[in-house]
N, C-alpha and C positions, 0 to 999 in steps of 0.2 A: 449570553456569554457562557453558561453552562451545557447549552450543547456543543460550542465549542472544545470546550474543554474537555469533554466527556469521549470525545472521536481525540481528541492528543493523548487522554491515559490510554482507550482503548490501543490504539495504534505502539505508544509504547507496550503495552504488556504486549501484543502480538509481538513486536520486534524484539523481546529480551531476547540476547545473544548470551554467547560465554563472552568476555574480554577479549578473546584474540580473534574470535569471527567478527565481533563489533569492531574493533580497530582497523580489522584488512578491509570491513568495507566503509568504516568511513573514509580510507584511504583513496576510494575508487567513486563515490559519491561526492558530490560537490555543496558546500555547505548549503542548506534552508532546500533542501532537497533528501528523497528518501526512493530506493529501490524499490520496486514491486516486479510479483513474476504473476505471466498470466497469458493462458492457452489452457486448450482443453488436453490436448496427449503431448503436446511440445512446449512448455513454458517457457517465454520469451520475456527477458531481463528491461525494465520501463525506468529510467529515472524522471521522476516526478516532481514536482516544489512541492513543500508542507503545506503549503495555503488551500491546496484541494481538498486537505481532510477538514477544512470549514463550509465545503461547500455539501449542498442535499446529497442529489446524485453519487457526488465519492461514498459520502457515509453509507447508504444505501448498500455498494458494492461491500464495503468493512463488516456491514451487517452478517451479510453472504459469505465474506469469508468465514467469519465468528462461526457462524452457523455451519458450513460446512469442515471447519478445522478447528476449532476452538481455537489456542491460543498457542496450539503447536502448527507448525507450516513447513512441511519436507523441506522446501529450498531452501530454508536457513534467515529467510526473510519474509517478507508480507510478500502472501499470494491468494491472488483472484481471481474467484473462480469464475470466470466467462470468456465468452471466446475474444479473440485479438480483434478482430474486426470490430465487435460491440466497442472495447475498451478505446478502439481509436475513436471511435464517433463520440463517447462517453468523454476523452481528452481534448476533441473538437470543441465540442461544448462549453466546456470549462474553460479551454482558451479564449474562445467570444466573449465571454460573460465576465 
């Protein structure tokens, strides 16, 4: 249970917004889901369900982000940094399972 928990705080502090960028995208985000951007020179916009940040593999990538941006992230939301092809095989995965 506490590594659960531990990828939901991380994941929030990555996502603190100001108020009004929080609001326009939860407006465009569907609830029990969270935005991600991820490519290597063209970032490409992912809606996701929350329940991946329970799973190895996602955490793994939150890792990499942490490490590569800390807790700021140019697009305004969580971004990962690997290529779109990984990320799809990576969202393969997590759909089987």
């Amino acid at each position: 249970m506490g590594f659960r928990s531990s990828a939901i705080i991380r994941a929030k502090q990555i996502l603190q917004l100001s108020p009004s960028a929080a609001s326009q995208l939860a407006s465009t985000v569907p609830k029990g889901c969270l935005a991600v951007y991820v490519g290597e020179i063209q970032k490409k916009r992912f809606i996701i369900p929350i329940s991946y940040l329970n799973q190895p593999l996602f955490q793994y990538l939150l890792s990499k982000a942490e490490q590569e941006f800390g807790y700021h992230h140019p697009m305004g939301g969580l971004t990962i940094p690997c290529r779109e092809d990984i990320f799809h095989l990576v969202i393969s995965s997590l759909n089987q399972s």
